[in-house]
mmCIF file as Biopython writes it, N, C-alpha, C and O atoms, coordinates in Angstrom:
data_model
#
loop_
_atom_site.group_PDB
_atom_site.id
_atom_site.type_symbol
_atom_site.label_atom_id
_atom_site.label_alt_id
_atom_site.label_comp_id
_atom_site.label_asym_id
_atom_site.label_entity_id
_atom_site.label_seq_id
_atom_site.pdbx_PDB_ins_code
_atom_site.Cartn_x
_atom_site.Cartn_y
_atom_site.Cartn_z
_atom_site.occupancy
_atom_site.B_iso_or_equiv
_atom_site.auth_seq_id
_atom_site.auth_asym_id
_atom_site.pdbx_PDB_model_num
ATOM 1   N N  . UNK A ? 1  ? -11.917 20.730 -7.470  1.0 0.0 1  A 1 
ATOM 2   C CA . UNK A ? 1  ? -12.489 20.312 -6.218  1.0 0.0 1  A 1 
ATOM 3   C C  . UNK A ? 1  ? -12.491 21.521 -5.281  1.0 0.0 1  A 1 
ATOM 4   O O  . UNK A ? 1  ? -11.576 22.331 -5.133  1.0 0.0 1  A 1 
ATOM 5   N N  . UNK A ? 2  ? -13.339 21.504 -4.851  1.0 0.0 2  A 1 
ATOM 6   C CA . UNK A ? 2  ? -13.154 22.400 -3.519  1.0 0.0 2  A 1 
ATOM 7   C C  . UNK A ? 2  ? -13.179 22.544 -2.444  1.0 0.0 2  A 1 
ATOM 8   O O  . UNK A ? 2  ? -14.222 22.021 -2.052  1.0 0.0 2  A 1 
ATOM 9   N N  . UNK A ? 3  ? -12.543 23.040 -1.478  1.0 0.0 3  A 1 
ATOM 10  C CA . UNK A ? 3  ? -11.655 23.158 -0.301  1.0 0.0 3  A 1 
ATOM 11  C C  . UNK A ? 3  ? -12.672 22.464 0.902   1.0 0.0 3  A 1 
ATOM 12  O O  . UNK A ? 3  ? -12.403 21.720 1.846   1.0 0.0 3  A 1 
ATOM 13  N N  . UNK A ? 4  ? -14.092 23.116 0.378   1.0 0.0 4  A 1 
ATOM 14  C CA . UNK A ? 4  ? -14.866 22.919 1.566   1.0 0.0 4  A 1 
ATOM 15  C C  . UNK A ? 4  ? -15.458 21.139 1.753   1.0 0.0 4  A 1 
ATOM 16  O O  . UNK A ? 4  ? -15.930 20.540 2.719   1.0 0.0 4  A 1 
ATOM 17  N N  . UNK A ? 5  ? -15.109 20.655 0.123   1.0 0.0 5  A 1 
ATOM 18  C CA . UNK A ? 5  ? -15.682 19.146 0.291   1.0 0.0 5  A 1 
ATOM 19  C C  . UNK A ? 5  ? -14.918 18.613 1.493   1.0 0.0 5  A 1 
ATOM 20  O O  . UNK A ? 5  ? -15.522 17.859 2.256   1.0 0.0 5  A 1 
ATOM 21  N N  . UNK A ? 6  ? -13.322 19.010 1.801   1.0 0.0 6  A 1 
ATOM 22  C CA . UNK A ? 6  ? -12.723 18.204 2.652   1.0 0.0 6  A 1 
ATOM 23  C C  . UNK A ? 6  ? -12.943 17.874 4.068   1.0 0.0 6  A 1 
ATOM 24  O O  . UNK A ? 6  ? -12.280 17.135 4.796   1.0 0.0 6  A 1 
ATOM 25  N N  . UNK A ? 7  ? -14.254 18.728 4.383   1.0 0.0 7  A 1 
ATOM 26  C CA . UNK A ? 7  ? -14.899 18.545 5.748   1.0 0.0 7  A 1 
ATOM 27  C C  . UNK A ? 7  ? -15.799 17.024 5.799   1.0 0.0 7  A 1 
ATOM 28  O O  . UNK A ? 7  ? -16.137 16.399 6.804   1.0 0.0 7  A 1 
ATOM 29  N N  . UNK A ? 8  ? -16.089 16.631 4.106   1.0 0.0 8  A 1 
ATOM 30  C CA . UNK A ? 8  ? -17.270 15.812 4.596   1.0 0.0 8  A 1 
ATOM 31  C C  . UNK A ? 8  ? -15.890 14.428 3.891   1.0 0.0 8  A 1 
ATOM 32  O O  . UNK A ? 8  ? -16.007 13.293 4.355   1.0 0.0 8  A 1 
ATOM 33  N N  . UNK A ? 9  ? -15.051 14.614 3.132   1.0 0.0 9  A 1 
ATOM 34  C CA . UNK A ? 9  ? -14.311 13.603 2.328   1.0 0.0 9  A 1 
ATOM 35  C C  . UNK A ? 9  ? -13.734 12.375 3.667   1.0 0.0 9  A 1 
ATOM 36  O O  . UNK A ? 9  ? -13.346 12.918 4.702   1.0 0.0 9  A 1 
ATOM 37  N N  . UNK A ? 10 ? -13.692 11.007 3.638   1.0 0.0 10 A 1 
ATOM 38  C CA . UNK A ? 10 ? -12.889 10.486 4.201   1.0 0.0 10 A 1 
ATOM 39  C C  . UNK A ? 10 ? -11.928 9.240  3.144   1.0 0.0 10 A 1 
ATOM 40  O O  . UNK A ? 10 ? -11.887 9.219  1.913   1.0 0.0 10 A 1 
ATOM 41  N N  . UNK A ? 11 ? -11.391 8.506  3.898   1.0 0.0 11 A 1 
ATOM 42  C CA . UNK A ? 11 ? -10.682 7.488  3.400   1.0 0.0 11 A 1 
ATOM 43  C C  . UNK A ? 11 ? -11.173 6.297  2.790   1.0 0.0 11 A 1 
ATOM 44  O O  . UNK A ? 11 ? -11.135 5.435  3.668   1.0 0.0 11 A 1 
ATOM 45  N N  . UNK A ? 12 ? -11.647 5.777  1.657   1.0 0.0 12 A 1 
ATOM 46  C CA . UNK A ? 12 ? -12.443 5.104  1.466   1.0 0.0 12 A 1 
ATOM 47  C C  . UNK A ? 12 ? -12.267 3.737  1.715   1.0 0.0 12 A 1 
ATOM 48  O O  . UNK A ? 12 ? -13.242 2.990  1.627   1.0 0.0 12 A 1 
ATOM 49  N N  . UNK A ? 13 ? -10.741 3.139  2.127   1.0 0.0 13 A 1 
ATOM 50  C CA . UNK A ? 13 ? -10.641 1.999  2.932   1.0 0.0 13 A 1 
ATOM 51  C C  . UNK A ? 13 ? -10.833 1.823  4.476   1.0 0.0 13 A 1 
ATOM 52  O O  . UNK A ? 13 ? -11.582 1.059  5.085   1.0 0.0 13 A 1 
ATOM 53  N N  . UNK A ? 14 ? -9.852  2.845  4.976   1.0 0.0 14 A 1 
ATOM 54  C CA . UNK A ? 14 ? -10.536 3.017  6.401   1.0 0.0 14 A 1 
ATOM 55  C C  . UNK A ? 14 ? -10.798 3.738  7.185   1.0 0.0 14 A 1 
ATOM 56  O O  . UNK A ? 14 ? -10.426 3.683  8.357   1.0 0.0 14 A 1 
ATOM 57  N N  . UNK A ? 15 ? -11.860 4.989  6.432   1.0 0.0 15 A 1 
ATOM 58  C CA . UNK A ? 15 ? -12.022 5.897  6.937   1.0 0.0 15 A 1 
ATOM 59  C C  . UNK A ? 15 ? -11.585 6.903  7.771   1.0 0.0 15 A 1 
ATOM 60  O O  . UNK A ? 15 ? -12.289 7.575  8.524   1.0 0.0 15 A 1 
ATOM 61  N N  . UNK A ? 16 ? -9.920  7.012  7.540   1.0 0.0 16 A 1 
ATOM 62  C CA . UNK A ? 16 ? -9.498  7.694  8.614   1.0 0.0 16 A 1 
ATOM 63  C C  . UNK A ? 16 ? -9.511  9.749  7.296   1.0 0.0 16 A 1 
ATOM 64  O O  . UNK A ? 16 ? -10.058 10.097 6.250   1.0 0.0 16 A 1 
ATOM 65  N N  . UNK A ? 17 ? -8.768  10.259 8.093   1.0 0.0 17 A 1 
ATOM 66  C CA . UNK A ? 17 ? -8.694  12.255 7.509   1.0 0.0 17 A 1 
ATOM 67  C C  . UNK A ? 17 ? -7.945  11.466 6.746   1.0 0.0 17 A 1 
ATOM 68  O O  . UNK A ? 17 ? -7.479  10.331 6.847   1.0 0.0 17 A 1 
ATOM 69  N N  . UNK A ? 18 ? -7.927  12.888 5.434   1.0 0.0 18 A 1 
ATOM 70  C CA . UNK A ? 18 ? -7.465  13.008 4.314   1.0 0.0 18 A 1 
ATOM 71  C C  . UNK A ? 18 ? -6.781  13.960 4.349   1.0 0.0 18 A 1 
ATOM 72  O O  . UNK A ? 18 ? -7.374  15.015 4.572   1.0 0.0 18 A 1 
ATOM 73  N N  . UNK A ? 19 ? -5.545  14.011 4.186   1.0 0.0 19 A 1 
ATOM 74  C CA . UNK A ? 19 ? -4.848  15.572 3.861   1.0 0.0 19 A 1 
ATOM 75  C C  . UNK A ? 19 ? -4.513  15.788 2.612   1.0 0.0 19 A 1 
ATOM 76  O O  . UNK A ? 19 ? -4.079  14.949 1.823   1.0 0.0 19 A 1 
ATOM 77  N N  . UNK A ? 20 ? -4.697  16.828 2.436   1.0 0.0 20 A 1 
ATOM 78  C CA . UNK A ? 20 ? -4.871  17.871 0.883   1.0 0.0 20 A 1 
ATOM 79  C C  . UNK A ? 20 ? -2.983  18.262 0.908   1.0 0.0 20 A 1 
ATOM 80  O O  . UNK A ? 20 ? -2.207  18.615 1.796   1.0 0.0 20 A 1 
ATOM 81  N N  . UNK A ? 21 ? -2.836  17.947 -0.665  1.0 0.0 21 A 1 
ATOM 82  C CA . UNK A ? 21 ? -1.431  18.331 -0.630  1.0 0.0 21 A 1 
ATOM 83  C C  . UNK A ? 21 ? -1.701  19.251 -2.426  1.0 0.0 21 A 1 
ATOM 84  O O  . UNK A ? 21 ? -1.542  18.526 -3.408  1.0 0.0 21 A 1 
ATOM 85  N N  . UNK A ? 22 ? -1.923  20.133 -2.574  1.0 0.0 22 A 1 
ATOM 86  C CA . UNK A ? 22 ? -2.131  21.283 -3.728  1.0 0.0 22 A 1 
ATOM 87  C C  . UNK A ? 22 ? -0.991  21.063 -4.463  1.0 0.0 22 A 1 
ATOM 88  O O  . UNK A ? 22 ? 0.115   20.822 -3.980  1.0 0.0 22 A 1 
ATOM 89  N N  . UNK A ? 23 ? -1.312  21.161 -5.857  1.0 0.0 23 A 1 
ATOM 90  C CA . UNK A ? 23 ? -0.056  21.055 -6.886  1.0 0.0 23 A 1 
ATOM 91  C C  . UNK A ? 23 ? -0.337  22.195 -8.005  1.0 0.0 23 A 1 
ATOM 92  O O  . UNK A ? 23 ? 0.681   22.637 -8.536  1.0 0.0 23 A 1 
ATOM 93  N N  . UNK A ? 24 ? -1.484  22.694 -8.404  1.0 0.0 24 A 1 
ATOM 94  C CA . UNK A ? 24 ? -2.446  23.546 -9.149  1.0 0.0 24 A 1 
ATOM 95  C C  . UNK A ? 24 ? -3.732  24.121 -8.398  1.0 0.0 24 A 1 
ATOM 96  O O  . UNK A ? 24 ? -4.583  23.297 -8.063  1.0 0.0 24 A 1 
ATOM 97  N N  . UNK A ? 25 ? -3.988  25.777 -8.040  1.0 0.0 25 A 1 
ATOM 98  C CA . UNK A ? 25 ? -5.043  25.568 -7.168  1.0 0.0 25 A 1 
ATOM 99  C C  . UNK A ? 25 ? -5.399  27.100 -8.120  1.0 0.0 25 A 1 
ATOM 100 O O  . UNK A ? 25 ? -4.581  28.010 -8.255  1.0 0.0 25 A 1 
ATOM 101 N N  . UNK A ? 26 ? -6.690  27.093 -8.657  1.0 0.0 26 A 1 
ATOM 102 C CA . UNK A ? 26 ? -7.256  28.377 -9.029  1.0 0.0 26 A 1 
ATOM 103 C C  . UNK A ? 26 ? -8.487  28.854 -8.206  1.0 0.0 26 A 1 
ATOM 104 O O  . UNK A ? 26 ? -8.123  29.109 -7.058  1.0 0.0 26 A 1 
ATOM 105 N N  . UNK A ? 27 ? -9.690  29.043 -8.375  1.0 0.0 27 A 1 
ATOM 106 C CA . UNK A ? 27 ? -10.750 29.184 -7.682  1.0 0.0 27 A 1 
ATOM 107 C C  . UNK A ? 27 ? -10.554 28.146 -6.831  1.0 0.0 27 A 1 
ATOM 108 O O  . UNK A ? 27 ? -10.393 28.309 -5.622  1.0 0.0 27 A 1 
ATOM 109 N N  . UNK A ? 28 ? -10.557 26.694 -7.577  1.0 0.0 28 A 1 
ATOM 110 C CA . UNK A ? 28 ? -10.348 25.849 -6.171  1.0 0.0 28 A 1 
ATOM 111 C C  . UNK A ? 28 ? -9.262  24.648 -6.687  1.0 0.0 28 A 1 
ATOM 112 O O  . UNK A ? 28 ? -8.563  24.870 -7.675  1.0 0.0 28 A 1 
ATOM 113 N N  . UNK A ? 29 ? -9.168  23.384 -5.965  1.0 0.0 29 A 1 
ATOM 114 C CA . UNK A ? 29 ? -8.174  22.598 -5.594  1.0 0.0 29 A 1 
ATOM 115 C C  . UNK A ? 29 ? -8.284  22.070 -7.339  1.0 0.0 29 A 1 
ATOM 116 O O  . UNK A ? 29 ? -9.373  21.581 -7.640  1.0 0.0 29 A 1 
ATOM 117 N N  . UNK A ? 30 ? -7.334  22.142 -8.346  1.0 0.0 30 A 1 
ATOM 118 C CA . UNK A ? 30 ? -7.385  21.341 -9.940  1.0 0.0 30 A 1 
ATOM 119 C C  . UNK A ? 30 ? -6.394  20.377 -10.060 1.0 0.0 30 A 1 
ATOM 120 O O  . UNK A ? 30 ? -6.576  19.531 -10.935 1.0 0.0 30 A 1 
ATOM 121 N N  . UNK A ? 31 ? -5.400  20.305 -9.394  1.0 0.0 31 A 1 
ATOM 122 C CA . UNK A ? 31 ? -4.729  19.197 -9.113  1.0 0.0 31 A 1 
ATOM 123 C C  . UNK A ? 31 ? -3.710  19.363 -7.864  1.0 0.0 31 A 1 
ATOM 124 O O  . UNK A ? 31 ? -3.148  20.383 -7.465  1.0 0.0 31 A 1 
ATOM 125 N N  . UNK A ? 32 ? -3.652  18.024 -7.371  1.0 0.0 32 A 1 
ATOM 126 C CA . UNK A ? 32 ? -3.238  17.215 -6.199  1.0 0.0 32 A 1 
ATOM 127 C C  . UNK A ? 32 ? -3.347  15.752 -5.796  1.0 0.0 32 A 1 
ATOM 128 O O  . UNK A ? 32 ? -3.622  14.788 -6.509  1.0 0.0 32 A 1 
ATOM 129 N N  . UNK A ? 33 ? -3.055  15.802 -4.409  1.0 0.0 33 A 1 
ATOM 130 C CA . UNK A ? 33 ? -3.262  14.428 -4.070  1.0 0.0 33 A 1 
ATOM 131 C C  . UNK A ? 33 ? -3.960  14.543 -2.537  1.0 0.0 33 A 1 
ATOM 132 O O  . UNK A ? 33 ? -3.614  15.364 -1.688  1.0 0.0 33 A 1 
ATOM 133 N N  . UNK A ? 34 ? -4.842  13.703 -2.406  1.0 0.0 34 A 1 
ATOM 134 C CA . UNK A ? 34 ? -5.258  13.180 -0.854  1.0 0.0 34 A 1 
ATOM 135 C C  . UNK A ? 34 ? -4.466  12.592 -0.298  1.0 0.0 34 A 1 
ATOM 136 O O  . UNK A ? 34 ? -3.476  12.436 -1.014  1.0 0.0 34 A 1 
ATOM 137 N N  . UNK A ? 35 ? -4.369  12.149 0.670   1.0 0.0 35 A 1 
ATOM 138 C CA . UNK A ? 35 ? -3.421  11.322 1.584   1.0 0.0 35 A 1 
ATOM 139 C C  . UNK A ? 35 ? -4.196  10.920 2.999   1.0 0.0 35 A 1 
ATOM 140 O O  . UNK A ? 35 ? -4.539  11.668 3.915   1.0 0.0 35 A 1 
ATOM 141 N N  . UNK A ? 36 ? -4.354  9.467  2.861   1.0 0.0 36 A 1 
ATOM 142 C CA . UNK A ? 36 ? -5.003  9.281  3.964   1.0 0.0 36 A 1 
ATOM 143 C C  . UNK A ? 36 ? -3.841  9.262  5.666   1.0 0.0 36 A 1 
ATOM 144 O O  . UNK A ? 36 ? -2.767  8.661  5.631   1.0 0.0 36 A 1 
ATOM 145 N N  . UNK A ? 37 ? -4.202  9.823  6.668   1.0 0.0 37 A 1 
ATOM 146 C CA . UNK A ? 37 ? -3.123  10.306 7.595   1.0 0.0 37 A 1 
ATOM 147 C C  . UNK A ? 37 ? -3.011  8.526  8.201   1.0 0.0 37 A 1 
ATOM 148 O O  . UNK A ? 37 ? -1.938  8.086  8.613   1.0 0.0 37 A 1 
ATOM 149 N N  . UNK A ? 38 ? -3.888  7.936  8.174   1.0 0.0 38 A 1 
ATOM 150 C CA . UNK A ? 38 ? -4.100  6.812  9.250   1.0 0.0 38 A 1 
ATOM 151 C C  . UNK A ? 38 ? -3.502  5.085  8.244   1.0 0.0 38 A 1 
ATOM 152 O O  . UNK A ? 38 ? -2.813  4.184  8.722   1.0 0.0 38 A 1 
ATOM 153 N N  . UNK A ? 39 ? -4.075  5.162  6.834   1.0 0.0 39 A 1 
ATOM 154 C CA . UNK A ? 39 ? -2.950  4.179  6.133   1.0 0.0 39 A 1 
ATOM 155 C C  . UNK A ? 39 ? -2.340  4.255  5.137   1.0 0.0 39 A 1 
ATOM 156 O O  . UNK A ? 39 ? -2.063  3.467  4.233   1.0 0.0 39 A 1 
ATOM 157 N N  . UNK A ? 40 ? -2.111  5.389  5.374   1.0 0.0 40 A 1 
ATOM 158 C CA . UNK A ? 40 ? -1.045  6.002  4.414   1.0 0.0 40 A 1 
ATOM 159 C C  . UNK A ? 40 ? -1.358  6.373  2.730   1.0 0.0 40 A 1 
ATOM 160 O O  . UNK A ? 40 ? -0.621  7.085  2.048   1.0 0.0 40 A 1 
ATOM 161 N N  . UNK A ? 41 ? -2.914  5.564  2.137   1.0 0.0 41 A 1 
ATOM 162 C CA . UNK A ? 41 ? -3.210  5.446  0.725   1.0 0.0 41 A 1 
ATOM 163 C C  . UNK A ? 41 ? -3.205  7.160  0.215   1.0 0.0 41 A 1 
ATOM 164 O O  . UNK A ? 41 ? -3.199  8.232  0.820   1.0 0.0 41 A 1 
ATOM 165 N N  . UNK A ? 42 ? -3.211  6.767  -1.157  1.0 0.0 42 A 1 
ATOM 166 C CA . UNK A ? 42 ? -2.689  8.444  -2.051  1.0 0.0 42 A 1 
ATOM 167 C C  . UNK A ? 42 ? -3.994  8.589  -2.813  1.0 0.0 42 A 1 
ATOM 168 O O  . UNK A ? 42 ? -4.203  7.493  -3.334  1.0 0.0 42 A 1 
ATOM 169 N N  . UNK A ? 43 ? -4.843  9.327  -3.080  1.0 0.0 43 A 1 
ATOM 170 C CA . UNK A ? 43 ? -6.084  9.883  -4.157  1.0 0.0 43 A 1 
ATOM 171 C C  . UNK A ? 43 ? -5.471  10.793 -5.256  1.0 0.0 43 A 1 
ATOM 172 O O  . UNK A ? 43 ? -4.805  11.762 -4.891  1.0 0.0 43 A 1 
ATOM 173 N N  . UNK A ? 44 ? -5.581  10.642 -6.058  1.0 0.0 44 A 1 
ATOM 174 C CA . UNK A ? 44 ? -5.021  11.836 -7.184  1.0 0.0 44 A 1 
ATOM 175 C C  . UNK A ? 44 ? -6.078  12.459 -7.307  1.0 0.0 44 A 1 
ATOM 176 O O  . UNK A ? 44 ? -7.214  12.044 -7.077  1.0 0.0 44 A 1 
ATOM 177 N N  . UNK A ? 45 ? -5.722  13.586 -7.712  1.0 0.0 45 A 1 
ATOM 178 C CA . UNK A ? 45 ? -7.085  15.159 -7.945  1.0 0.0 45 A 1 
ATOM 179 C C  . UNK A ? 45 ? -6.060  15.175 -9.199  1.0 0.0 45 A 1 
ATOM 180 O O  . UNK A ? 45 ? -4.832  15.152 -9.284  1.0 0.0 45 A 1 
ATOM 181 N N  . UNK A ? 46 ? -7.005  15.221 -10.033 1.0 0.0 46 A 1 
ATOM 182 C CA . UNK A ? 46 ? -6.668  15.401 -11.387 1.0 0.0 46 A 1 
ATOM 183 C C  . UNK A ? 46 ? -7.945  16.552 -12.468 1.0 0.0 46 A 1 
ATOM 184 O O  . UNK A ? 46 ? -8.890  15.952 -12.981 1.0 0.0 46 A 1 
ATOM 185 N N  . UNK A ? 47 ? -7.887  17.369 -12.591 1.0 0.0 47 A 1 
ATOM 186 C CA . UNK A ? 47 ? -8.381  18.309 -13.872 1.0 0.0 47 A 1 
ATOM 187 C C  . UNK A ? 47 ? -9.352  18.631 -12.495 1.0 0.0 47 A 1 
ATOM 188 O O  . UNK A ? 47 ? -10.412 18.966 -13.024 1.0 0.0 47 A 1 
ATOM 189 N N  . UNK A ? 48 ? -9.564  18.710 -10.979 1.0 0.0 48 A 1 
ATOM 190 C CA . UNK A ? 48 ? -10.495 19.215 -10.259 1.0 0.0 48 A 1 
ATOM 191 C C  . UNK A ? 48 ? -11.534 18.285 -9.538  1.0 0.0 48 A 1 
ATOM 192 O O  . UNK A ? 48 ? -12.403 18.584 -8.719  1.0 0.0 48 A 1 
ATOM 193 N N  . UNK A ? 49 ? -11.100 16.747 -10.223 1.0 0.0 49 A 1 
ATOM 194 C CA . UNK A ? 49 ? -11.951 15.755 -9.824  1.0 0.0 49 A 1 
ATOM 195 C C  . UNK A ? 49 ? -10.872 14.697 -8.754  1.0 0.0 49 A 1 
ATOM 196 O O  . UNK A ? 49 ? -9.689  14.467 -9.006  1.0 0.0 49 A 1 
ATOM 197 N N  . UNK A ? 50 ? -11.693 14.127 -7.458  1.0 0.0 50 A 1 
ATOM 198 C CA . UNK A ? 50 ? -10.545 13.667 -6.784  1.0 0.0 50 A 1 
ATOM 199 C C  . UNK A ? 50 ? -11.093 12.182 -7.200  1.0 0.0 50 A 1 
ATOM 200 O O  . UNK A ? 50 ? -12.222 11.946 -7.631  1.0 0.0 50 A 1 
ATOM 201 N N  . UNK A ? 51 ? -9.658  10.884 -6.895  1.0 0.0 51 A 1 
ATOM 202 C CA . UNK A ? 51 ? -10.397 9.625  -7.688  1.0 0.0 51 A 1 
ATOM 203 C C  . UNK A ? 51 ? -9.920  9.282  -6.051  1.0 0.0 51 A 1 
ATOM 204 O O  . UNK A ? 51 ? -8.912  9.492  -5.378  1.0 0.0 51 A 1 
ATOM 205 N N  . UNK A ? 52 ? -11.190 8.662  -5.843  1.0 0.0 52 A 1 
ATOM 206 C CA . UNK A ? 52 ? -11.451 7.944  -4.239  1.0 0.0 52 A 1 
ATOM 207 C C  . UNK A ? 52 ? -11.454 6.293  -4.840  1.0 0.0 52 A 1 
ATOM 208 O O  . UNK A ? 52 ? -11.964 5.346  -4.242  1.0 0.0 52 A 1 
ATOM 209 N N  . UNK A ? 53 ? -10.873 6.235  -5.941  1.0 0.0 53 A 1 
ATOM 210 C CA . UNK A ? 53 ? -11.450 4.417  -5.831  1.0 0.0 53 A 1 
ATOM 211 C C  . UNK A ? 53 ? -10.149 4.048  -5.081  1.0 0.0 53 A 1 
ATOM 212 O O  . UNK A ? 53 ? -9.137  4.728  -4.913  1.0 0.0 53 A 1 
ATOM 213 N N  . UNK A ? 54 ? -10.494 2.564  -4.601  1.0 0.0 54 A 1 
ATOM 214 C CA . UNK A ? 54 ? -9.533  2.157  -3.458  1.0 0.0 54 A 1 
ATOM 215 C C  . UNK A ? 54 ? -8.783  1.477  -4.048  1.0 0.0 54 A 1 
ATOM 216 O O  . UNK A ? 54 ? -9.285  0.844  -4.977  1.0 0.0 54 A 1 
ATOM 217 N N  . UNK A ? 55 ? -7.527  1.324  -3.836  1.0 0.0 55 A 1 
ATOM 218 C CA . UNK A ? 55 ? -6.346  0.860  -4.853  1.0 0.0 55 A 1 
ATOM 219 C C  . UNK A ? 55 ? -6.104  -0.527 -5.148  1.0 0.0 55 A 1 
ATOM 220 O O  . UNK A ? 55 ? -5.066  -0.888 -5.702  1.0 0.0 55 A 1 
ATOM 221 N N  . UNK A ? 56 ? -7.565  -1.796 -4.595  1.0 0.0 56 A 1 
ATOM 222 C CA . UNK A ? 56 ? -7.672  -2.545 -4.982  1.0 0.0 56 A 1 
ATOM 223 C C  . UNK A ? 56 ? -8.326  -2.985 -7.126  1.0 0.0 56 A 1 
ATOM 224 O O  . UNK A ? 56 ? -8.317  -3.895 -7.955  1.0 0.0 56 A 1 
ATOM 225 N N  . UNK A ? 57 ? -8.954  -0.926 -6.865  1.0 0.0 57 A 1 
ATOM 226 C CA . UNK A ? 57 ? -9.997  -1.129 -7.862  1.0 0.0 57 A 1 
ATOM 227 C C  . UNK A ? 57 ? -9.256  -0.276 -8.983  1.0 0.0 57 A 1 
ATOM 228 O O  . UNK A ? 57 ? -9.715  -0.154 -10.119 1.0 0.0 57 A 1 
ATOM 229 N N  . UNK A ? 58 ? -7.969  0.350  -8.521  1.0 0.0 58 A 1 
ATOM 230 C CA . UNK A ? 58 ? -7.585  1.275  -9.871  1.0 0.0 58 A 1 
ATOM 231 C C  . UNK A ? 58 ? -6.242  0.344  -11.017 1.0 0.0 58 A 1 
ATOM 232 O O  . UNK A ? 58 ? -5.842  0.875  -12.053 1.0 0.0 58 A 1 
#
């Protein structure tokens, strides 16, 4: 993933910022987690891909 998607990324329950927490980062973000600041939900970034489904659906 990369750094610059996080300008357009939001929360896919309630749209609040996402903060980037890096665990593996080469050219760009290959694993981590999102974190929504406003209800607290977690996104995993896994192999460079972030999973936005909402944790009703995973």
């Amino acid at each position: 993933m990369k750094r610059d998607l996080m300008e357009i990324l939001c929360c896919p329950v309630c749209k609040g910022d996402l903060e980037l927490r890096v665990s593996v980062e080469k050219d760009e973000v290959v694993e981590g987690v999102l974190r929504c600041a406003s209800c607290n939900h977690e996104y995993e970034i896994r192999d460079g891909i972030p999973n936005l489904l909402p944790p009703d659906f995973k």
